[in-house]
N, CA, C and O atoms as a Tinker XYZ file with bonds, in Angstrom:
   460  protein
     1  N      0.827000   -1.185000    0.000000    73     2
     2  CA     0.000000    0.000000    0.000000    64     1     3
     3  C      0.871000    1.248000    0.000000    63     2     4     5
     4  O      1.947000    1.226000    0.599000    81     3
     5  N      0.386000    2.518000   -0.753000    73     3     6
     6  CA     1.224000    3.621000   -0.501000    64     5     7
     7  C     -0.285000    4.517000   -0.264000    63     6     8     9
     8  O     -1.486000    4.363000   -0.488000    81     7
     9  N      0.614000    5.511000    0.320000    73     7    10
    10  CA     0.053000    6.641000    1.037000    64     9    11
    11  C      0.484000    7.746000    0.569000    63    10    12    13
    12  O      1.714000    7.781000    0.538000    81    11
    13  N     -0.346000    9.235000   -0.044000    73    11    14
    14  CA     0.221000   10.257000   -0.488000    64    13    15
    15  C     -1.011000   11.562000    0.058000    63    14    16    17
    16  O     -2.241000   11.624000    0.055000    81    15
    17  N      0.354000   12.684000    0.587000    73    15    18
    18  CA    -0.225000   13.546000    1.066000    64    17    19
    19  C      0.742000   14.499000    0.261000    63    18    20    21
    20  O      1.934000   14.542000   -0.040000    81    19
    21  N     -0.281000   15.160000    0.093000    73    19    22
    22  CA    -0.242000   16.895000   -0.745000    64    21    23
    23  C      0.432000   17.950000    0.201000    63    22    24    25
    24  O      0.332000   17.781000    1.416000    81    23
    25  N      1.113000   19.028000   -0.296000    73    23    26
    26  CA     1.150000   19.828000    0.516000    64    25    27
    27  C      1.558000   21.233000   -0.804000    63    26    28    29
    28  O      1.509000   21.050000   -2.020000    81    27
    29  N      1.857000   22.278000   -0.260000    73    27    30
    30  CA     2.282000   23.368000   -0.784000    64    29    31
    31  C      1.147000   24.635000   -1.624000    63    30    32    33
    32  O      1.280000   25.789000   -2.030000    81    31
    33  N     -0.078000   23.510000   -1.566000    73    31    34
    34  CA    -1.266000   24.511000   -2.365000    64    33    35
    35  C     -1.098000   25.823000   -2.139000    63    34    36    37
    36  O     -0.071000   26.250000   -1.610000    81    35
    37  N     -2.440000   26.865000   -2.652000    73    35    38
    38  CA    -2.523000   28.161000   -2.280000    64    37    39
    39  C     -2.862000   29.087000   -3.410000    63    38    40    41
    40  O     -3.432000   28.987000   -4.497000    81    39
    41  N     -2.428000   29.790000   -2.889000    73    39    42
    42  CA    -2.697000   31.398000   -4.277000    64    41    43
    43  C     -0.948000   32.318000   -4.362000    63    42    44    45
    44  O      0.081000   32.432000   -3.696000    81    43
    45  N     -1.603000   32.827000   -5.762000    73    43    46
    46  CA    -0.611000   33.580000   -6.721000    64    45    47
    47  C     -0.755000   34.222000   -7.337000    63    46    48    49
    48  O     -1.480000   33.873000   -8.269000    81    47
    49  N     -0.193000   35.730000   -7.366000    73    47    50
    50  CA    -0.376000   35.775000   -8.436000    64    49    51
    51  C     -0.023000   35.643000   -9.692000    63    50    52    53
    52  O      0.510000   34.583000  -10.021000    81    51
    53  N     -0.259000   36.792000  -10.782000    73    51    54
    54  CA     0.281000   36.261000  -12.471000    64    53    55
    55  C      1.322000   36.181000  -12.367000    63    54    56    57
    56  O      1.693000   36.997000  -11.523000    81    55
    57  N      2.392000   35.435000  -12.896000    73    55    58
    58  CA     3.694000   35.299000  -12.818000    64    57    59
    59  C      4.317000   35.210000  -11.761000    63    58    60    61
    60  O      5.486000   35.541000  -11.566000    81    59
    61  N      3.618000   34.786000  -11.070000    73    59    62
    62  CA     4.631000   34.490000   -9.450000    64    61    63
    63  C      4.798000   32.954000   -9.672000    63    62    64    65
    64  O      4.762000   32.397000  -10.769000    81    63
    65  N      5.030000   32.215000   -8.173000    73    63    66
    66  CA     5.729000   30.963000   -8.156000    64    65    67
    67  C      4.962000   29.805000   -6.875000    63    66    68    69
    68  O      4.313000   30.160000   -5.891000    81    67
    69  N      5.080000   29.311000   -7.020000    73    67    70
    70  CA     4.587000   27.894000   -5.862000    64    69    71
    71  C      5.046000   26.420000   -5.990000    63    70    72    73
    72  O      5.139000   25.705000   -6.987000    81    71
    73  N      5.323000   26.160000   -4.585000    73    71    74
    74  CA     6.145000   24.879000   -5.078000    64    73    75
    75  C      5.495000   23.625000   -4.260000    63    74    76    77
    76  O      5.709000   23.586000   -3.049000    81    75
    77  N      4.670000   22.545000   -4.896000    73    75    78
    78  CA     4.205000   21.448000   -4.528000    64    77    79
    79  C      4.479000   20.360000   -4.014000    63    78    80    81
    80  O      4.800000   19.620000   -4.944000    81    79
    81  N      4.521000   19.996000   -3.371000    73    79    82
    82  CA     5.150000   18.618000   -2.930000    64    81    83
    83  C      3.889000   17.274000   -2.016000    63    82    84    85
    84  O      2.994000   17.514000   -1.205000    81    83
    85  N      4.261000   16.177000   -2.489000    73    83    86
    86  CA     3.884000   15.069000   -2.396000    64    85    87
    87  C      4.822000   13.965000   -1.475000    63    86    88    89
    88  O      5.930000   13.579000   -1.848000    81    87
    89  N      4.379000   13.675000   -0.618000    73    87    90
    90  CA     5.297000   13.018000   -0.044000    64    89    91
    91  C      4.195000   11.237000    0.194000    63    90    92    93
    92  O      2.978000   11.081000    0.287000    81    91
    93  N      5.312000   10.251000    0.213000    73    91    94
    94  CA     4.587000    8.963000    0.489000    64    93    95
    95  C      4.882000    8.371000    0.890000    63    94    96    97
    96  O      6.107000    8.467000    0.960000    81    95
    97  N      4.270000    7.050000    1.649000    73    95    98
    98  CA     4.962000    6.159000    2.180000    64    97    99
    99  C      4.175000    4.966000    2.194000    63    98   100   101
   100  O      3.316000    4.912000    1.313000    81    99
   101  N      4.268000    3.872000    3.082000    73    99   102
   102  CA     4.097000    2.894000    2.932000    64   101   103
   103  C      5.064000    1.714000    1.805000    63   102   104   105
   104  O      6.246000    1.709000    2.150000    81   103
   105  N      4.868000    1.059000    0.962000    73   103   106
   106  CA     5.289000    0.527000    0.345000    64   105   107
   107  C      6.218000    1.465000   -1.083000    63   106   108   109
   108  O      6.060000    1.146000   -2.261000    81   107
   109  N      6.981000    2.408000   -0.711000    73   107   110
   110  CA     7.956000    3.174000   -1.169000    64   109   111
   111  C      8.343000    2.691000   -2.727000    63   110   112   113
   112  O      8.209000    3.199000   -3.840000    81   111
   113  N      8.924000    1.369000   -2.180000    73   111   114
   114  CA     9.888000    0.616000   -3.066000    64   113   115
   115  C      9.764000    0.178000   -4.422000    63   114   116   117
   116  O     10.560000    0.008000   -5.346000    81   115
   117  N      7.767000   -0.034000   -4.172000    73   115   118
   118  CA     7.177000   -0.687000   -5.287000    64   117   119
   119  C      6.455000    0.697000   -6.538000    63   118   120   121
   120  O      5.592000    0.362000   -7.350000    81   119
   121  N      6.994000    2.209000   -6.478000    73   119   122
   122  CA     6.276000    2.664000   -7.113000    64   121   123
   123  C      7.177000    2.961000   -7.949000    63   122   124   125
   124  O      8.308000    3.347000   -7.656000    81   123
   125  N      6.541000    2.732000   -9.538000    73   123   126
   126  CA     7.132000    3.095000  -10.474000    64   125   127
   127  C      7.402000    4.646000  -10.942000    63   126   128   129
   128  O      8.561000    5.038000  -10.808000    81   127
   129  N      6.676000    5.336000  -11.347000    73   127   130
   130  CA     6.031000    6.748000  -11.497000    64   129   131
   131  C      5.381000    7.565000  -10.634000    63   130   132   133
   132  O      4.488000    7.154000   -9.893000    81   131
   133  N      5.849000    8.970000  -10.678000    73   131   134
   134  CA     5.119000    9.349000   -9.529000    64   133   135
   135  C      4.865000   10.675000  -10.544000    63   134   136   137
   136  O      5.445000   10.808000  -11.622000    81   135
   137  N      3.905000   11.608000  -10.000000    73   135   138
   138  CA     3.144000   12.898000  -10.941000    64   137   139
   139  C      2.523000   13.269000  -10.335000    63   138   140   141
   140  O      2.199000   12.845000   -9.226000    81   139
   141  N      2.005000   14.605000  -11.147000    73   139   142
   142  CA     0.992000   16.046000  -10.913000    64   141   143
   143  C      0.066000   15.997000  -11.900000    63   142   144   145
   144  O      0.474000   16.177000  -13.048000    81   143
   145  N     -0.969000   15.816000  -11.738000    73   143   146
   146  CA    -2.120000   15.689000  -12.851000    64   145   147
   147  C     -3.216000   17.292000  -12.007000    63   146   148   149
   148  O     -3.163000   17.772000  -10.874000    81   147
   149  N     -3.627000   17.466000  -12.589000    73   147   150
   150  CA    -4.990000   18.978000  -12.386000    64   149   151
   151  C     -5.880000   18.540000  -12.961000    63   150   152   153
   152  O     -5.834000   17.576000  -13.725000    81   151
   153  N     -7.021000   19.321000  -12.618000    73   151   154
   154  CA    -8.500000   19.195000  -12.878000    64   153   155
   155  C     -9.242000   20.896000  -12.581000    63   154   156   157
   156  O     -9.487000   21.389000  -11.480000    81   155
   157  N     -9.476000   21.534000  -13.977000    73   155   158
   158  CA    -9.984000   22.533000  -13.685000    64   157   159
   159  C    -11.504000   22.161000  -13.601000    63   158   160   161
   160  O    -11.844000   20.981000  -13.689000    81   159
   161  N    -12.604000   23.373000  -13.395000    73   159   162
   162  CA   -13.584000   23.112000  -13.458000    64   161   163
   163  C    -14.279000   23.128000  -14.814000    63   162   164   165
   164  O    -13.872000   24.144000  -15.378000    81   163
   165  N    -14.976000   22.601000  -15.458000    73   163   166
   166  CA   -15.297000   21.902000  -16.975000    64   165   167
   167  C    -14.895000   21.441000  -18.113000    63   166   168   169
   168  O    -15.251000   21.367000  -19.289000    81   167
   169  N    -13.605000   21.002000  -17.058000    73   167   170
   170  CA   -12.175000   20.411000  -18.211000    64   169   171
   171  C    -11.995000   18.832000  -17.408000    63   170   172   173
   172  O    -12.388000   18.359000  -16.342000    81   171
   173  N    -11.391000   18.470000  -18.263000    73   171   174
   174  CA   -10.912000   17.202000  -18.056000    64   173   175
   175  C     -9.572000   16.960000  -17.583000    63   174   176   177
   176  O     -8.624000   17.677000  -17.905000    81   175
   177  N     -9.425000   15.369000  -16.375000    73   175   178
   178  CA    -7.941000   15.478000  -16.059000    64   177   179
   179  C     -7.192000   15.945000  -16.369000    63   178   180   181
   180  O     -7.549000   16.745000  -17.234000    81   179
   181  N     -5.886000   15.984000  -16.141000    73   179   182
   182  CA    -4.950000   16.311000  -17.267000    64   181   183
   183  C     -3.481000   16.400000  -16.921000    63   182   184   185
   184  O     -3.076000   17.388000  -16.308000    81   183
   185  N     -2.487000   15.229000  -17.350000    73   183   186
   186  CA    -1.263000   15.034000  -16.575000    64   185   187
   187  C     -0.464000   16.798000  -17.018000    63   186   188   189
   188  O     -0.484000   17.535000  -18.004000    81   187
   189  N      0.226000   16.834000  -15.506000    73   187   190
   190  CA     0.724000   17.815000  -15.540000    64   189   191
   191  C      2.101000   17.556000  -15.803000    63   190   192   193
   192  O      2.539000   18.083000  -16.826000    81   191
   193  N      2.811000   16.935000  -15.187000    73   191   194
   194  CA     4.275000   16.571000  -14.821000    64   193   195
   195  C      4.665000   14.880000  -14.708000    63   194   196   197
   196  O      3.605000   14.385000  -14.327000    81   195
   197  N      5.370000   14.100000  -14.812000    73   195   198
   198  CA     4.959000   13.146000  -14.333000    64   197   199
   199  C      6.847000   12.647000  -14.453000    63   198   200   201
   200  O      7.601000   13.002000  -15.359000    81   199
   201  N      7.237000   11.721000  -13.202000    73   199   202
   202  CA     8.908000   11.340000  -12.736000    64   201   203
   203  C      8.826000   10.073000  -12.736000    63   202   204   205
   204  O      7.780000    9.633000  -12.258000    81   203
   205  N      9.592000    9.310000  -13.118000    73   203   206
   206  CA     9.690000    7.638000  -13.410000    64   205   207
   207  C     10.792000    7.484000  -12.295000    63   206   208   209
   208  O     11.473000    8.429000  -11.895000    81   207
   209  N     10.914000    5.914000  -11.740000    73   207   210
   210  CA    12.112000    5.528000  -10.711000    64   209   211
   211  C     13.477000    5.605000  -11.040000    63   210   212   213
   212  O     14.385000    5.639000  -10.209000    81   211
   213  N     13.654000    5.642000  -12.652000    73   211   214
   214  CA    14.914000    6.518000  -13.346000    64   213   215
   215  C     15.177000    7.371000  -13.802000    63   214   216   217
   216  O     16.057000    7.473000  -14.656000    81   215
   217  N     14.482000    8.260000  -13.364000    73   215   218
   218  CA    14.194000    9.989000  -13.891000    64   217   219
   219  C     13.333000    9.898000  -15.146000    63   218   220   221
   220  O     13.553000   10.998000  -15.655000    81   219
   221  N     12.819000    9.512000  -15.641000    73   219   222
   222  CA    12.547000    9.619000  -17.040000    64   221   223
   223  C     11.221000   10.620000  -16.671000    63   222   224   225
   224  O     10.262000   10.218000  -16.011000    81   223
   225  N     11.344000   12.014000  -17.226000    73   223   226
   226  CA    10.428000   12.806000  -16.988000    64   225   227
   227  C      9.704000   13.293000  -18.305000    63   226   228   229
   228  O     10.225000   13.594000  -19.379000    81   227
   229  N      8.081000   13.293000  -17.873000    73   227   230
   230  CA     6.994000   14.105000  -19.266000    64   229   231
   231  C      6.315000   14.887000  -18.508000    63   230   232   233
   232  O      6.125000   14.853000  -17.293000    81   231
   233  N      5.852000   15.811000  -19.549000    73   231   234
   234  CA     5.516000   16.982000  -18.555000    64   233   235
   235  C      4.604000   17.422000  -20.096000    63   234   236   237
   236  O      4.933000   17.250000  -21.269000    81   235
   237  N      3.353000   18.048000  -19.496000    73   235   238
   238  CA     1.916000   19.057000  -20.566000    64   237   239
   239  C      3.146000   19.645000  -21.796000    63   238   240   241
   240  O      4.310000   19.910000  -21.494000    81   239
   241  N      2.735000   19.728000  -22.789000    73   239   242
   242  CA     3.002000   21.017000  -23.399000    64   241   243
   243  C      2.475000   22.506000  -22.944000    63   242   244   245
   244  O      2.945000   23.363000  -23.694000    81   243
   245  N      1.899000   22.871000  -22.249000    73   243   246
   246  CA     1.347000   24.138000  -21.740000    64   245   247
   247  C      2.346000   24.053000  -20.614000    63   246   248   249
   248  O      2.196000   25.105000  -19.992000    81   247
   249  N      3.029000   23.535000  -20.195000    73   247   250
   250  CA     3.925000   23.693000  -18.336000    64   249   251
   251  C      5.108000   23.726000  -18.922000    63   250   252   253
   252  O      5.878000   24.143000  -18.057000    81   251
   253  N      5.823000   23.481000  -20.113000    73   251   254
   254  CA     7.468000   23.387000  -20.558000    64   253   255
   255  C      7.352000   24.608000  -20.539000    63   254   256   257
   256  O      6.571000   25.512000  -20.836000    81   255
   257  N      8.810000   24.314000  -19.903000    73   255   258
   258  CA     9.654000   25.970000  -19.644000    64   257   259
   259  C      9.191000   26.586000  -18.475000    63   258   260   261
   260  O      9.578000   27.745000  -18.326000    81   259
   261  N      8.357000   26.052000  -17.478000    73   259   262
   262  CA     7.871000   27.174000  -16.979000    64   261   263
   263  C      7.388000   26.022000  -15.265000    63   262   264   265
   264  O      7.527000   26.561000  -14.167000    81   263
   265  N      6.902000   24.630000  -15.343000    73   263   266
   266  CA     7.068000   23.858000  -14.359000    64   265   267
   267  C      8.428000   23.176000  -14.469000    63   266   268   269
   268  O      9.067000   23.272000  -15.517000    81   267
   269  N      8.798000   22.629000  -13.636000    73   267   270
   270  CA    10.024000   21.440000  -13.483000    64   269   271
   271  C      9.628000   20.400000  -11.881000    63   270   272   273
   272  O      9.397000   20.970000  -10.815000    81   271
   273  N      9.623000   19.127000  -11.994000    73   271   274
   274  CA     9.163000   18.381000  -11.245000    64   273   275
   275  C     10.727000   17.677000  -11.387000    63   274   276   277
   276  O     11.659000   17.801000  -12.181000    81   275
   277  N     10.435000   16.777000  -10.015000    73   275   278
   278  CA    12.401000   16.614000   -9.160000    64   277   279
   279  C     11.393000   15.472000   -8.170000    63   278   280   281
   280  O     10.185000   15.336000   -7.976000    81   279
   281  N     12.314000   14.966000   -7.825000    73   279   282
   282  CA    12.130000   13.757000   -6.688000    64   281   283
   283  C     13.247000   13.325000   -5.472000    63   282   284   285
   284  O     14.346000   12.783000   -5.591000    81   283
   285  N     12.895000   13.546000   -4.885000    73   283   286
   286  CA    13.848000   13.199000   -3.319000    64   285   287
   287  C     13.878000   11.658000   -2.856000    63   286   288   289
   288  O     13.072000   11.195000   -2.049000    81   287
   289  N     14.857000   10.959000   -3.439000    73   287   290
   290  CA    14.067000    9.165000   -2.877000    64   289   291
   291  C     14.669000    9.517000   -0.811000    63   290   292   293
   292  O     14.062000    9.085000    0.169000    81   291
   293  N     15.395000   10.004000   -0.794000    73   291   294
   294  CA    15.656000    9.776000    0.781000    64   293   295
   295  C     14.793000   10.722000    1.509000    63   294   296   297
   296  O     14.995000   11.004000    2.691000    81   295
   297  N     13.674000   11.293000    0.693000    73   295   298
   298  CA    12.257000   11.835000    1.963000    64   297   299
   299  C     11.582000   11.532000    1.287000    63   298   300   301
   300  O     10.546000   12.192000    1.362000    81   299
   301  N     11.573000   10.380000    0.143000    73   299   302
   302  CA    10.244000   10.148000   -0.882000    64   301   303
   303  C      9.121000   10.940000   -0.654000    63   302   304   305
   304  O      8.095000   10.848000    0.020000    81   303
   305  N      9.732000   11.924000   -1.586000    73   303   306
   306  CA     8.791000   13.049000   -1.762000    64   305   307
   307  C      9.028000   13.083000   -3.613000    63   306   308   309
   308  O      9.746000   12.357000   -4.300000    81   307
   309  N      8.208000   14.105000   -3.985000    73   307   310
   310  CA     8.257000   14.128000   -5.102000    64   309   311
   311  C      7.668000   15.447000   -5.499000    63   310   312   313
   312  O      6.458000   15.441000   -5.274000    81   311
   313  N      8.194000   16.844000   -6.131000    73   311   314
   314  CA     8.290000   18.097000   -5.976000    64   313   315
   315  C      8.078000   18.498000   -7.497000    63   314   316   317
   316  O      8.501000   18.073000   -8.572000    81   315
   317  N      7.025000   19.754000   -6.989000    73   315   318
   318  CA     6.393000   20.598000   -8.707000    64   317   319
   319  C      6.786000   21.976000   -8.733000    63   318   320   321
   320  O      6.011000   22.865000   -8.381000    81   319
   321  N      7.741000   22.155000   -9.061000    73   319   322
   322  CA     8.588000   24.057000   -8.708000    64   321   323
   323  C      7.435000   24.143000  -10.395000    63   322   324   325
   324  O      7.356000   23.496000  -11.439000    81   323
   325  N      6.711000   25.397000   -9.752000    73   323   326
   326  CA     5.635000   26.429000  -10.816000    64   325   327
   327  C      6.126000   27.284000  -10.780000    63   326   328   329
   328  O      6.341000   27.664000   -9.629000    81   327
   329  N      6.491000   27.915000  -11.554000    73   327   330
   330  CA     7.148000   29.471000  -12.153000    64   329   331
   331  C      6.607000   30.251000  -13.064000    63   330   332   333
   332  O      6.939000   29.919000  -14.202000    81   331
   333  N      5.706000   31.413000  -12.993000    73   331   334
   334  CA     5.358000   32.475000  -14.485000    64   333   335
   335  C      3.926000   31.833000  -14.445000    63   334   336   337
   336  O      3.242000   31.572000  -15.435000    81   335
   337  N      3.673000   31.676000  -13.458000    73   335   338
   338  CA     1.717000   31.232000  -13.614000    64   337   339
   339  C      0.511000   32.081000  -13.768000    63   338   340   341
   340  O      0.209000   33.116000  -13.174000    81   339
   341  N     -0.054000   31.486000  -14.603000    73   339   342
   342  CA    -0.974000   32.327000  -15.323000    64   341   343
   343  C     -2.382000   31.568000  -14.840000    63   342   344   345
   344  O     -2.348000   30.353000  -14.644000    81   343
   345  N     -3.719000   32.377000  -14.639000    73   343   346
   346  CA    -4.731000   31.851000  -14.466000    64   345   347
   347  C     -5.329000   31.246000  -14.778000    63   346   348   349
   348  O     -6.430000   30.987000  -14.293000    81   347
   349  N     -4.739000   30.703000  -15.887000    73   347   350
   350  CA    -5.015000   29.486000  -16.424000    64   349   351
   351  C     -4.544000   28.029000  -15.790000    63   350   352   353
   352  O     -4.947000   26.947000  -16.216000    81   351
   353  N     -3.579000   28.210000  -14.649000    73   351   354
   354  CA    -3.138000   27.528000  -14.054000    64   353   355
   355  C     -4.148000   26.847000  -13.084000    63   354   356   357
   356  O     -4.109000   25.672000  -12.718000    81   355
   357  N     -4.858000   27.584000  -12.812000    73   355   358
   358  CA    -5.603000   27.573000  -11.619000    64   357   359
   359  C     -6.535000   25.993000  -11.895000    63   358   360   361
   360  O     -6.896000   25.382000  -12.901000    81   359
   361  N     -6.636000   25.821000  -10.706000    73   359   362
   362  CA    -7.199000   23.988000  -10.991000    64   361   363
   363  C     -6.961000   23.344000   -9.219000    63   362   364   365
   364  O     -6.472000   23.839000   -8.203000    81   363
   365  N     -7.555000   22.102000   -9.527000    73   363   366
   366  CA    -7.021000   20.987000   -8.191000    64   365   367
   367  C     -5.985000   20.406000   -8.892000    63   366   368   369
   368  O     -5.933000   20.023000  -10.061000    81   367
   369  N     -5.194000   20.397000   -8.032000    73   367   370
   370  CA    -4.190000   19.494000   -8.253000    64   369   371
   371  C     -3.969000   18.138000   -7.558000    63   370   372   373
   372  O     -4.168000   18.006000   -6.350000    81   371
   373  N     -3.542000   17.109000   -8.368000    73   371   374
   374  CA    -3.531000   15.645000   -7.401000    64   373   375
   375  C     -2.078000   15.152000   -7.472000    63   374   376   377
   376  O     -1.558000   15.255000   -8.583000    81   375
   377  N     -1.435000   14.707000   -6.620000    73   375   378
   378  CA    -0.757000   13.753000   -6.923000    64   377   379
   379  C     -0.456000   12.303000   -6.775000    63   378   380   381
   380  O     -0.647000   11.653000   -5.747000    81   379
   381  N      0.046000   11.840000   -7.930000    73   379   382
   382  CA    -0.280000   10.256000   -8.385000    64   381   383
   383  C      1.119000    9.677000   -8.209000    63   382   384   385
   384  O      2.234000   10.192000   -8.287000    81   383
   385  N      0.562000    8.024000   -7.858000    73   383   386
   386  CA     1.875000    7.274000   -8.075000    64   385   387
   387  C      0.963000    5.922000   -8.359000    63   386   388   389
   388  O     -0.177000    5.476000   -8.226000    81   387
   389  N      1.923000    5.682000   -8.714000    73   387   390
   390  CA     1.549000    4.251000  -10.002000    64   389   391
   391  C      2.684000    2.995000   -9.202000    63   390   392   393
   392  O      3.739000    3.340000   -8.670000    81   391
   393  N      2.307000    1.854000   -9.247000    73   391   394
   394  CA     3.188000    0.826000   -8.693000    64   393   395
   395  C      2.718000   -0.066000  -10.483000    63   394   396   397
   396  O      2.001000    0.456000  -11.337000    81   395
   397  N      3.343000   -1.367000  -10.583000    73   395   398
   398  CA     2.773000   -2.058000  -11.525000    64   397   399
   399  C      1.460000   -2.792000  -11.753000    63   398   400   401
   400  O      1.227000   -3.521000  -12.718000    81   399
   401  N      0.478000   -2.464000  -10.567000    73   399   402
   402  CA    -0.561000   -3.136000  -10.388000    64   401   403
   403  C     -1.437000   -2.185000   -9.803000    63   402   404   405
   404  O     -2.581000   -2.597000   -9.996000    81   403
   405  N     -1.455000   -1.001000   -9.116000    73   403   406
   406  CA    -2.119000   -0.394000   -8.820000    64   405   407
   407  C     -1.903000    1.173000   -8.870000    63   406   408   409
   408  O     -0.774000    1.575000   -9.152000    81   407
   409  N     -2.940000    2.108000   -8.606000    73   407   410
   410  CA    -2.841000    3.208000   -8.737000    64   409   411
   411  C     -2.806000    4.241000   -7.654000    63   410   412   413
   412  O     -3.699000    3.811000   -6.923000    81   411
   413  N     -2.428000    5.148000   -7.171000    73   411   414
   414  CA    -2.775000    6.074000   -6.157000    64   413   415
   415  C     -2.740000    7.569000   -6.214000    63   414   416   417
   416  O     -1.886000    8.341000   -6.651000    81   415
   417  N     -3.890000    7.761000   -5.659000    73   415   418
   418  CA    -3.846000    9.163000   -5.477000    64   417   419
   419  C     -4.190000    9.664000   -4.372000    63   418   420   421
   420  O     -4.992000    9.135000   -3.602000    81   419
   421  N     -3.451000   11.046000   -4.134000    73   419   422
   422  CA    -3.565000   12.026000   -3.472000    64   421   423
   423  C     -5.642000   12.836000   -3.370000    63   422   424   425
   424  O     -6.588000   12.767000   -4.155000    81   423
   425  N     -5.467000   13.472000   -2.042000    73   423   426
   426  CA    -6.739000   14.113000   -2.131000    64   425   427
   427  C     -6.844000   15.078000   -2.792000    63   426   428   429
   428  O     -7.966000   15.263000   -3.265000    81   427
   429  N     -5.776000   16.080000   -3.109000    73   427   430
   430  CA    -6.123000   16.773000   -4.177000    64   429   431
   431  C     -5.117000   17.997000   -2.811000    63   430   432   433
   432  O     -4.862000   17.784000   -1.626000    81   431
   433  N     -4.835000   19.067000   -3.598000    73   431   434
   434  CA    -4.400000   20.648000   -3.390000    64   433   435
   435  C     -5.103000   21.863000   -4.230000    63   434   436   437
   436  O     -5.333000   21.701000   -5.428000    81   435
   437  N     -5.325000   22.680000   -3.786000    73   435   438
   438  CA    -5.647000   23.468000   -4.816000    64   437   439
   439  C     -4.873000   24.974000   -4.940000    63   438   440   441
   440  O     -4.624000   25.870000   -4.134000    81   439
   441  N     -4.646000   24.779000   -6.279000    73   439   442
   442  CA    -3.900000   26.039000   -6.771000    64   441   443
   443  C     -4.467000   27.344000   -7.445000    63   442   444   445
   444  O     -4.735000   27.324000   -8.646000    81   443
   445  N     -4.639000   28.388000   -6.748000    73   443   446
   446  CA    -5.474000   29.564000   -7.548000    64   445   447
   447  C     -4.747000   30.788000   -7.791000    63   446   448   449
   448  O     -4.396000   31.560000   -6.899000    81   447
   449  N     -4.529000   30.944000   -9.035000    73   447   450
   450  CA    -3.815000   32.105000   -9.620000    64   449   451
   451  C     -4.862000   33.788000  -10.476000    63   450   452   453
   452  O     -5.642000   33.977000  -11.410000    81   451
   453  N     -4.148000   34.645000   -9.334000    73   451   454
   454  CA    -5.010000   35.800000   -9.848000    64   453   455
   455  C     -4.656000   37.019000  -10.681000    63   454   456   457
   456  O     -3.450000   37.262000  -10.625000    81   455
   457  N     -5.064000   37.508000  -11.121000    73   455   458
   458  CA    -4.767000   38.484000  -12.133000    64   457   459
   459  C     -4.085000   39.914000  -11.323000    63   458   460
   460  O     -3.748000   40.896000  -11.984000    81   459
């Protein structure tokens, strides 16, 4: 079993910065992928960032250049530095981790960016 708690939500404004983090535990060892997916309101999921157990990182075309996601294995955490955010940003944010058999998510954070 893994366990993931959110932290870092909040407000911003245009072009300012916020930095997310996910931390987990329980069965650590077994997760393959870990990520930032959002959910605005009358839009659909939508992976934001996403870190593999060998770095192998994908990330939106709308967040290049401007998010960068990083992973800590010795506080298994797993971190979303937002930079230059625009209100379009604004959404719940979840974060996910994937093992080979199952899925997990976070309760969600929410990020609101103002003009």
């Amino acid at each position: 079993q893994v366990q993931l708690v959110e932290s870092g939500g909040g407000s911003a404004q245009a072009g300012g910065s916020l930095r997310l983090s996910c931390a987990a535990s329980g069965s650590t060892s077994s997760i393959v992928v870990m990520g930032w997916y959002r959910q605005a309101p009358g839009k659909q999921r939508e992976l934001v960032a996403s870190i593999s157990s060998g770095d192998w990182i994908e990330s939106a075309d709308s967040v290049k250049g401007r998010f960068t996601i990083a992973r800590d294995g010795a506080r298994n955490t797993v971190d979303l530095q937002m930079n230059s955010l625009q209100p379009e940003d604004t959404a719940v944010y979840y974060c996910n981790a994937n093992t080979y058999d199952m899925m997990y998510w976070g309760k969600g954070t929410l990020v609101t960016v103002s003009s």
